[in-house]
GUMAR-993397 format. One record per residue (C-alpha): residue number from 1; x, y, z. Coordinates in nm, 2 decimals, m for minus. Example, Ala and Ser with C-alpha at 12.3 -4.5 7.8 and 13.67 -1.06 7.14 Angstrom:
BEGIN
SITE    k      c1      c2      c3
SITE    1    1.23   m0.45    0.78
SITE    2    1.37   m0.11    0.71
This chain:
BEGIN
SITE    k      c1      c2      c3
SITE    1   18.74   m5.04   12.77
SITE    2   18.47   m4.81   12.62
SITE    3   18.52   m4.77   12.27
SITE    4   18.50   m4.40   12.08
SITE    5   18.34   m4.26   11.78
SITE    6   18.61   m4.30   11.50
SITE    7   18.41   m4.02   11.26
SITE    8   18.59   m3.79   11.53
SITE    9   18.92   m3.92   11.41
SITE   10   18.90   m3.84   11.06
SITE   11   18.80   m3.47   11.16
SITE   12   19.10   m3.27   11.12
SITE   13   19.35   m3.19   11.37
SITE   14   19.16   m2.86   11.46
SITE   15   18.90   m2.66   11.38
SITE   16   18.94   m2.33   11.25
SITE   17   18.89   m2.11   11.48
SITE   18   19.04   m2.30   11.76
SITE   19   19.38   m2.31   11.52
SITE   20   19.33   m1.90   11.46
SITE   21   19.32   m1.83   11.87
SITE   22   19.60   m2.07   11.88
SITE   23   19.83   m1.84   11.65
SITE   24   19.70   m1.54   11.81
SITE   25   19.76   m1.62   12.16
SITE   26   20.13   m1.77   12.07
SITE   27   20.19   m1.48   11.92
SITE   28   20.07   m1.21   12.21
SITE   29   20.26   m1.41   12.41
SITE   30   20.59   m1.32   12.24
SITE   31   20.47   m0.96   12.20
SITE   32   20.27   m0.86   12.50
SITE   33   20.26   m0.49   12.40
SITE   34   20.11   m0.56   12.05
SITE   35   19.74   m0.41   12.01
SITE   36   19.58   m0.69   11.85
SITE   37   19.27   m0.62   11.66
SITE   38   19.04   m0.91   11.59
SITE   39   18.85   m0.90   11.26
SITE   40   18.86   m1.32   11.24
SITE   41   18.48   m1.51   11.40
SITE   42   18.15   m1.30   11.33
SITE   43   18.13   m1.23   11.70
SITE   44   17.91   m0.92   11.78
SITE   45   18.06   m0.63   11.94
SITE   46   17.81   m0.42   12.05
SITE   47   17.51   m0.44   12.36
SITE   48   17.19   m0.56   12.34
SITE   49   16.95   m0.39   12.18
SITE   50   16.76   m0.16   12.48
SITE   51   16.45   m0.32   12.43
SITE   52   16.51   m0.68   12.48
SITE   53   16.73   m0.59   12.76
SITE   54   16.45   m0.43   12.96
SITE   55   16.22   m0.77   12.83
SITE   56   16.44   m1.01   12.97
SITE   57   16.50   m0.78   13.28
SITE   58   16.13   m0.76   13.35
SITE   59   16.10   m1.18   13.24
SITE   60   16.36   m1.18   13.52
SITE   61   16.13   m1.06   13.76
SITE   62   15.85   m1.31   13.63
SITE   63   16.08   m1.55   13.79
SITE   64   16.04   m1.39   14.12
SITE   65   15.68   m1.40   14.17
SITE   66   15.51   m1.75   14.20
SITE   67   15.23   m1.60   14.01
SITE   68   15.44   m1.57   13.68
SITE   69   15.69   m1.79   13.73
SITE   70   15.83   m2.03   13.46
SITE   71   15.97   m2.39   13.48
SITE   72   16.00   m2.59   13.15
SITE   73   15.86   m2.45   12.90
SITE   74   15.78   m2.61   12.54
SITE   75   16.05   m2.73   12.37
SITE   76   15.94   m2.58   12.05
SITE   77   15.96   m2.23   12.16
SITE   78   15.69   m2.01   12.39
SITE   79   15.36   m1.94   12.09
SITE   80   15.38   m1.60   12.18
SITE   81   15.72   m1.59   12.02
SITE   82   15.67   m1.83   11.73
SITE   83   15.36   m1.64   11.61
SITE   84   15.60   m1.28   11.65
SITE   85   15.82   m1.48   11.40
SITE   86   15.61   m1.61   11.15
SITE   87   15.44   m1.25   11.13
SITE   88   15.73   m1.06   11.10
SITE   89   15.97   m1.27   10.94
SITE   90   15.75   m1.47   10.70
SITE   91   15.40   m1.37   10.67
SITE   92   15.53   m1.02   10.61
SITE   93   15.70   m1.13   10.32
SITE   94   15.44   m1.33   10.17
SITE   95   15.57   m1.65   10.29
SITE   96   15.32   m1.90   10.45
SITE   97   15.46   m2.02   10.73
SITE   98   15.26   m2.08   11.03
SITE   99   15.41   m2.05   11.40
SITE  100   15.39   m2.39   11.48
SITE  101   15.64   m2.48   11.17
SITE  102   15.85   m2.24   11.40
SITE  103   16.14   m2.45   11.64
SITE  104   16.27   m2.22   11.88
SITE  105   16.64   m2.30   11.94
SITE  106   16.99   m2.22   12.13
SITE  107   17.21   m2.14   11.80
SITE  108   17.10   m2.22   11.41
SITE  109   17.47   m2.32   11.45
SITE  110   17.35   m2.60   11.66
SITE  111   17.05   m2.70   11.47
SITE  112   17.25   m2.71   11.15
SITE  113   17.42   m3.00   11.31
SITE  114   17.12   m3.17   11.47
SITE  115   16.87   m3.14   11.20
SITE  116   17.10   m3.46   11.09
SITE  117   16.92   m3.66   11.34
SITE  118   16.59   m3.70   11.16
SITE  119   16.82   m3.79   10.82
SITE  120   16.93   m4.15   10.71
SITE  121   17.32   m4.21   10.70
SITE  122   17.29   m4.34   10.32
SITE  123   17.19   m3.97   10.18
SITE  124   17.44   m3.76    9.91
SITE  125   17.55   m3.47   10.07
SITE  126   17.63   m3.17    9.85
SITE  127   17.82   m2.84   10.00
SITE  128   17.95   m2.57    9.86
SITE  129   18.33   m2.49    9.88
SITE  130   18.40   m2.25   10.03
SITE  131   18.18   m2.33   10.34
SITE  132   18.07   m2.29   10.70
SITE  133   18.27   m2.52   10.85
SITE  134   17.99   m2.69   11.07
SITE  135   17.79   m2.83   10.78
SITE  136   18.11   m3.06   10.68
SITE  137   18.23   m3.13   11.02
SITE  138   17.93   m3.25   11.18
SITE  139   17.83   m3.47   10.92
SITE  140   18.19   m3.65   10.94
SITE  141   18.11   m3.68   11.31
SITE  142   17.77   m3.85   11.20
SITE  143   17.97   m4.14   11.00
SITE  144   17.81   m3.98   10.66
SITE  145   18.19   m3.93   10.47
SITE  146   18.50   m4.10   10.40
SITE  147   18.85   m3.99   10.47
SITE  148   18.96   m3.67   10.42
SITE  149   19.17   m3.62   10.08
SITE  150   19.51   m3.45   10.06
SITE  151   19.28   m3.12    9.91
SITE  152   19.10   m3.13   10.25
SITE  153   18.75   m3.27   10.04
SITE  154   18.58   m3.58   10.25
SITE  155   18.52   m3.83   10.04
SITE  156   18.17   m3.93   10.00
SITE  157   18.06   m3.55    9.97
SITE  158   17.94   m3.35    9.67
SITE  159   18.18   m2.99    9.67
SITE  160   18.04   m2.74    9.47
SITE  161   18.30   m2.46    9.40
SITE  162   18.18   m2.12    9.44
SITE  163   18.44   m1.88    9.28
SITE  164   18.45   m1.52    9.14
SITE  165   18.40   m1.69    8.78
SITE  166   18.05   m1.78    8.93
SITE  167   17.98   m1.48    9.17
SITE  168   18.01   m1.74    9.43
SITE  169   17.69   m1.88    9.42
SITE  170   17.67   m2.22    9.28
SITE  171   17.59   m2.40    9.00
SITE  172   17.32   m2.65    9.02
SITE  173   17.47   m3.02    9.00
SITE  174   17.47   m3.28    8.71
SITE  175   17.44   m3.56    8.96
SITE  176   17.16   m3.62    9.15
SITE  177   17.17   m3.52    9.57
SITE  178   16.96   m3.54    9.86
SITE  179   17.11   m3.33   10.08
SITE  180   17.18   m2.97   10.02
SITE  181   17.35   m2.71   10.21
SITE  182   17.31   m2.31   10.10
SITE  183   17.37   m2.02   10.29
SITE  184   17.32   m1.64   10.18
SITE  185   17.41   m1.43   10.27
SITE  186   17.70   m1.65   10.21
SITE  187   17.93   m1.72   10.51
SITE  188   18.22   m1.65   10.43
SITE  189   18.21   m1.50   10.08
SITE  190   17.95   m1.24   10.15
SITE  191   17.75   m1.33    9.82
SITE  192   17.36   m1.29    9.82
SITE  193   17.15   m1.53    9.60
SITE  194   16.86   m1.37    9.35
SITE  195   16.53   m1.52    9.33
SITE  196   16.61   m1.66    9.00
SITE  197   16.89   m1.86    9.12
SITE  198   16.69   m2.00    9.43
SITE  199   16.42   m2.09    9.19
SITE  200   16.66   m2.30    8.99
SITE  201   16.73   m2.46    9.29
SITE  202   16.41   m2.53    9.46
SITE  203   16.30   m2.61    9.08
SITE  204   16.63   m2.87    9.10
SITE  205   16.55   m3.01    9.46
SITE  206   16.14   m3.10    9.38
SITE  207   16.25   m3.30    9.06
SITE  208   16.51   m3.49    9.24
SITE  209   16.34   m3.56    9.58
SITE  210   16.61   m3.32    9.76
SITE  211   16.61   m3.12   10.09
SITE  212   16.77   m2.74   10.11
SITE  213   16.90   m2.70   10.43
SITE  214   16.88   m2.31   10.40
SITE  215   17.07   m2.09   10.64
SITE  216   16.96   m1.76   10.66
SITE  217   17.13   m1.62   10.94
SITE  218   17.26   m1.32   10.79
SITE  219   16.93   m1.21   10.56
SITE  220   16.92   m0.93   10.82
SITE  221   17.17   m0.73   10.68
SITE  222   17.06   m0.76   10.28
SITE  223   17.02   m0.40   10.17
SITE  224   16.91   m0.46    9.80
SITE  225   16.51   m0.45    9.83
SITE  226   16.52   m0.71    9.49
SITE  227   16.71   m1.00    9.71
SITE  228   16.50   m1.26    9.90
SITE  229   16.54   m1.29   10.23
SITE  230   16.40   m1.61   10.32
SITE  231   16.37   m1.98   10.06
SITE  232   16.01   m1.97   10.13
SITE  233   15.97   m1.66    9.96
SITE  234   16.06   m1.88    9.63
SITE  235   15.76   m2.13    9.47
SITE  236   15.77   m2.47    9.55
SITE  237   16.02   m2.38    9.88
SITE  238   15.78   m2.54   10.10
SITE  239   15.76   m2.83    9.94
SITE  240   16.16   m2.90    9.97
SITE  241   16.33   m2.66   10.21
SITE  242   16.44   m2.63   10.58
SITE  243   16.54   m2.28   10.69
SITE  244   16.81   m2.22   10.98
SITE  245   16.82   m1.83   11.12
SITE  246   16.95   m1.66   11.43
SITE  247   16.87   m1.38   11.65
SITE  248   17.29   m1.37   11.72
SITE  249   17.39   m1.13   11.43
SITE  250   17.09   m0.89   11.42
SITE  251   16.98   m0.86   11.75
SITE  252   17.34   m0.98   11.92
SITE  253   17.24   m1.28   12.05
SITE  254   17.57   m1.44   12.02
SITE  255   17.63   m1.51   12.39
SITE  256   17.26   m1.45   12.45
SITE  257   17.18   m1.74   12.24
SITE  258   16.88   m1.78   12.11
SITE  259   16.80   m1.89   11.70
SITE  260   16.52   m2.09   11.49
SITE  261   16.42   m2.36   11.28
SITE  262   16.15   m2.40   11.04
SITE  263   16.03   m2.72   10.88
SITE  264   15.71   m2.71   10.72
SITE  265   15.40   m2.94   10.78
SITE  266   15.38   m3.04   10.41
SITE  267   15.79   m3.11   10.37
SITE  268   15.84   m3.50   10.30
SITE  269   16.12   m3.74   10.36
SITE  270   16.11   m4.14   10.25
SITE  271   16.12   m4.44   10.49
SITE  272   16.37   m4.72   10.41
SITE  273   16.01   m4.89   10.32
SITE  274   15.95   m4.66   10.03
SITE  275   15.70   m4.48   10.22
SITE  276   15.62   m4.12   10.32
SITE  277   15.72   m3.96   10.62
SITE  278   15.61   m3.60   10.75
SITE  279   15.98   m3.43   10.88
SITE  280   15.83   m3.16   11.09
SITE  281   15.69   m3.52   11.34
SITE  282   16.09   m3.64   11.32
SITE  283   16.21   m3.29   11.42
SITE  284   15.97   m3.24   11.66
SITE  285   16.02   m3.57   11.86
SITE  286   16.39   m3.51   11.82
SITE  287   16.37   m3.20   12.01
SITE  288   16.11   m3.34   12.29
SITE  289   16.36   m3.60   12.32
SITE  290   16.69   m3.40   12.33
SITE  291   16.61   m3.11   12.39
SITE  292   16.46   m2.84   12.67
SITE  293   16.39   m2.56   12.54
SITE  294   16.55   m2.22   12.51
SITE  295   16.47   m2.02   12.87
SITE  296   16.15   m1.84   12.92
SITE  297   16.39   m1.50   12.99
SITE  298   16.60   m1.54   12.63
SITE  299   16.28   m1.58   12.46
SITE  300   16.11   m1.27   12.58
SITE  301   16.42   m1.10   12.52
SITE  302   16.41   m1.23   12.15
SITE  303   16.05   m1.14   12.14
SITE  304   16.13   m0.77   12.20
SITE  305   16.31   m0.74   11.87
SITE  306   15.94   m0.69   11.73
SITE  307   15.82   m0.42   11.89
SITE  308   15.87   m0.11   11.75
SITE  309   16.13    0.03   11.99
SITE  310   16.35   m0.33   11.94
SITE  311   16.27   m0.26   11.53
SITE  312   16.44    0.04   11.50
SITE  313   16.71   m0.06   11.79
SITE  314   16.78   m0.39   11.55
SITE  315   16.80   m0.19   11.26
SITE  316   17.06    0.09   11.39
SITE  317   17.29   m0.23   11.54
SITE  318   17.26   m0.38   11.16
SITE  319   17.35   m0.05   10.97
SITE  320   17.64   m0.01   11.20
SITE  321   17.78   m0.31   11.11
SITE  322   17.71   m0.28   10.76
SITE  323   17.89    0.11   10.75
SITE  324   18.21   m0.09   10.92
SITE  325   18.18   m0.34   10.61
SITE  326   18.18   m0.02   10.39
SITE  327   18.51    0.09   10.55
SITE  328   18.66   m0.22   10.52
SITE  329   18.55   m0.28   10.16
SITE  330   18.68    0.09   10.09
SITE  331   18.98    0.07   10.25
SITE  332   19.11   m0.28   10.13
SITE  333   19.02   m0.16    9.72
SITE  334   19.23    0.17    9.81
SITE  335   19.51   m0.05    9.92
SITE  336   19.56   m0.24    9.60
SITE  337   19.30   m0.54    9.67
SITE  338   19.06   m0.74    9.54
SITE  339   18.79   m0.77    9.75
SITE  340   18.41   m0.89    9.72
SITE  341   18.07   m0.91    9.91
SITE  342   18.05   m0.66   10.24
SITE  343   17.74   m0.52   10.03
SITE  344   17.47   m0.71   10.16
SITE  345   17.63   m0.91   10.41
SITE  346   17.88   m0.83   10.75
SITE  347   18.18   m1.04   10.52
SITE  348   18.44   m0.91   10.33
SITE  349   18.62   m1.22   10.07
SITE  350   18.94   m1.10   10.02
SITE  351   19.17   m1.22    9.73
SITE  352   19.52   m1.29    9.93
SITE  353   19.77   m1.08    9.72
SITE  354   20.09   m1.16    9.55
SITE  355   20.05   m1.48    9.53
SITE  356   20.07   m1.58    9.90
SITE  357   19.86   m1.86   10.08
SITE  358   19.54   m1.81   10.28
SITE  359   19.75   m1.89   10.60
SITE  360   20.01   m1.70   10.44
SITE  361   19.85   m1.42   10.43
SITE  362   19.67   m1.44   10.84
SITE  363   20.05   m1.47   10.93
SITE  364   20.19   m1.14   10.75
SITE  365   19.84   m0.96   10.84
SITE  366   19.91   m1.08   11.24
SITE  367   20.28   m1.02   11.24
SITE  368   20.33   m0.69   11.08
SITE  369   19.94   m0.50   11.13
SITE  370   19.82   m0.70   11.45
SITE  371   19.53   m0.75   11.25
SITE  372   19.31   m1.10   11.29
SITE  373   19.13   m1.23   10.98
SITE  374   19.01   m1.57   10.87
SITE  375   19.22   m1.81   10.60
SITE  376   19.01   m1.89   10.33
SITE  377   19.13   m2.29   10.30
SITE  378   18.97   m2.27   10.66
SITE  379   18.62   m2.28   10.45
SITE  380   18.77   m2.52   10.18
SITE  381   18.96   m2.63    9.91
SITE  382   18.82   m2.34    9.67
SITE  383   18.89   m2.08    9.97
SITE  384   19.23   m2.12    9.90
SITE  385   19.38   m1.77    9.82
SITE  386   19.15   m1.59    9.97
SITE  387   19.03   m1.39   10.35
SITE  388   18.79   m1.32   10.54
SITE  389   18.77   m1.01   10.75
SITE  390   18.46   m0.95   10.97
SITE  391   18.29   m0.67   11.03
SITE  392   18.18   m0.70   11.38
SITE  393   18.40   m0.49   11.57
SITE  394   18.43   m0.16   11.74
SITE  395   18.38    0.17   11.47
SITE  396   18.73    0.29   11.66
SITE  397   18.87   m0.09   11.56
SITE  398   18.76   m0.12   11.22
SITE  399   18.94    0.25   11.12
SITE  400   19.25    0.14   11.27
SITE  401   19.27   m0.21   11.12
SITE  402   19.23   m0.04   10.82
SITE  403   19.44    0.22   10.87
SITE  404   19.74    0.00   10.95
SITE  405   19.66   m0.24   10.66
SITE  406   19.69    0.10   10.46
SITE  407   20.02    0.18   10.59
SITE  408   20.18   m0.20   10.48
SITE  409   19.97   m0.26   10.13
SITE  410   19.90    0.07    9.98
């Protein structure tokens, strides 16, 4: 009999957001008439931006003509594309990244995962805790932790608590690692990272020999002109940083899908041997090897958020959002709670009140406002006591979720 993969077996029994539409759905189906509003997974709400819908429409049509038509394309991503990206997003900023450091992808989500491939098994992982589920998960499922403990920490992983004490970002570890995961805006705390403090850790990383896995998936919706948006805008970034970002939060690309990688030329990783080895060859023979390529229609469709019509379409989806995570964060304070980022990210980290439990407190929010939120222990040990509530949803949604919160809290 074929044998299985027992890292899958120390995962635990669900993951979260399969366990939070398992509640839900149990509990529409004892109340059919309830009016449930979901403010739980950072799922977009709102169309495509008008531009990249006419792109992909007309990229559509390419595909009818045997004069433009497309069959495989390059598994890095169309060069049209990639150099639209590193103009925009990183030239722009003073960042030099050229477009063929640029891996076009089908979800950052799934190259968070992947980017494992090109990593030995005997590396220190360090995460921070609260976190993005995926980063954990998929290294159990790659055989890099132990068991999980009775706090839900895998041993064999670094957790590095990020609390209000801290302003959620991290401190730099005593201990040296190889592996680091950081994401800001933060998912799901909502806290941004100053240059400073990505300077401490780039500064941390090139002493020690680590990598930054840095997701930036959210640095669309920073509104504080002083914040970096991207690692490589920090000295020394190149030199020890991958960057993960996504076209599915700014642009709406979450069913679209369509999201990128960057690995510099220069970044280095060490054989068993001792000696050197350039990352950006691993990654890119990992993805000629398992991987196709993102279709030639998404890509002109992503491409279209850089004209100046999908600029300014981007922009109006990104401050709508951002005026729903003003309500939210408004509307929670007024009702007696302690809440933190929303500010420069779509995330509002709620502190649970009266002492309840992060699943404690989904329950009473599901059962007496029809409201859906995210448990904080759902992101870790240190998300304990605390929520998240999205804010990608309908304006008419949001003011009602808050307005029934308002009604039980205040």
């Amino acid at each position: 009999m074929a044998t299985v993969n027992d890292n899958y077996l120390k995962l635990k029994a669900g993951y979260l957001f399969p366990e939070i539409a398992r509640r839900v759905n149990a509990f529409i189906e004892a109340n059919p008439d309830a009016k449930v509003i979901r403010l739980g997974i950072g799922d977009v709400t709102e169309p495509l931006p008008q531009a990249c819908r006419d792109a992909m429409i007309k990229a559509v049509e390419d595909m009818g003509d045997r004069s433009s038509f497309k069959g495989y394309g390059p598994e890095q991503g169309y060069a049209w594309l990639r150099e639209k990206i590193a103009a925009n997003d990183f030239q722009a900023r003073g960042c030099d990244i050229d477009a063929s450091e640029i891996f076009i992808s089908d979800g950052s989500k799934c190259d968070c995962g992947n980017i494992l491939d090109i990593f030995g098994d005997d590396n220190i992982i360090a995460v921070t805790d609260p976190v993005y589920p995926v980063y954990v998960d998929t290294n159990v499922m790659a055989g890099h932790t132990g068991d999980i403990n009775d706090k839900g920490e895998y041993e064999g992983l670094v957790y590095l608590p990020v609390t209000a004490e801290n302003n959620f970002t991290a401190e730099i570890p005593t201990q040296k690692v190889d592996l680091i995961y950081l994401c800001f805006p933060n998912n799901p705390t909502g806290a941004t990272a100053t240059k400073e403090h990505l300077q401490a850790w780039v500064d941390y990383a090139r002493a020690n020999g680590s990598i930054i896995f840095f997701d930036a998936a959210y640095e669309a919706f920073i509104t504080d002109p002083n914040l970096p948006h991207s690692i490589y805008e920090i000295e020394g970034a190149k030199e020890c940083a991958i960057e993960f970002r996504s076209f599915s939060k700014n642009a709406g690309f979450t069913g679209t899908r369509c999201a990128l990688t960057v690995v510099p030329k220069n970044l280095i990783g060490k054989a068993k041997d001792g000696s050197n080895v350039e990352l950006w060859k691993l990654w890119n023979r990992r993805q000629s090897t398992k991987f196709n390529g993102v279709s030639y229609i998404v890509q002109r469709g992503a491409e279209a958020v850089y004209s100046e019509e999908g600029k300014a379409q981007t922009r109006a989806l990104i401050d709508f959002y951002m005026e729903n995570a003003k309500i939210i964060r408004e509307k929670l304070t007024e009702a007696g709670l302690a809440v933190y980022g929303g500010e420069n990210a779509p995330y509002v980290w709620v502190k649970t009140p009266a002492g309840l439990t992060s699943w404690d407190f989904f329950d009473k929010l599901l059962q007496t406002c029809n409201v859906v939120g995210t448990p904080g222990s759902g992101f870790g040990a240190a998300g304990e006591g605390y929520f998240r509530i999205s804010a990608f949803n309908s304006r008419d949604n949001v003011n009602e979720a808050m307005r029934r919160i308002l009604d039980k809290f205040k």
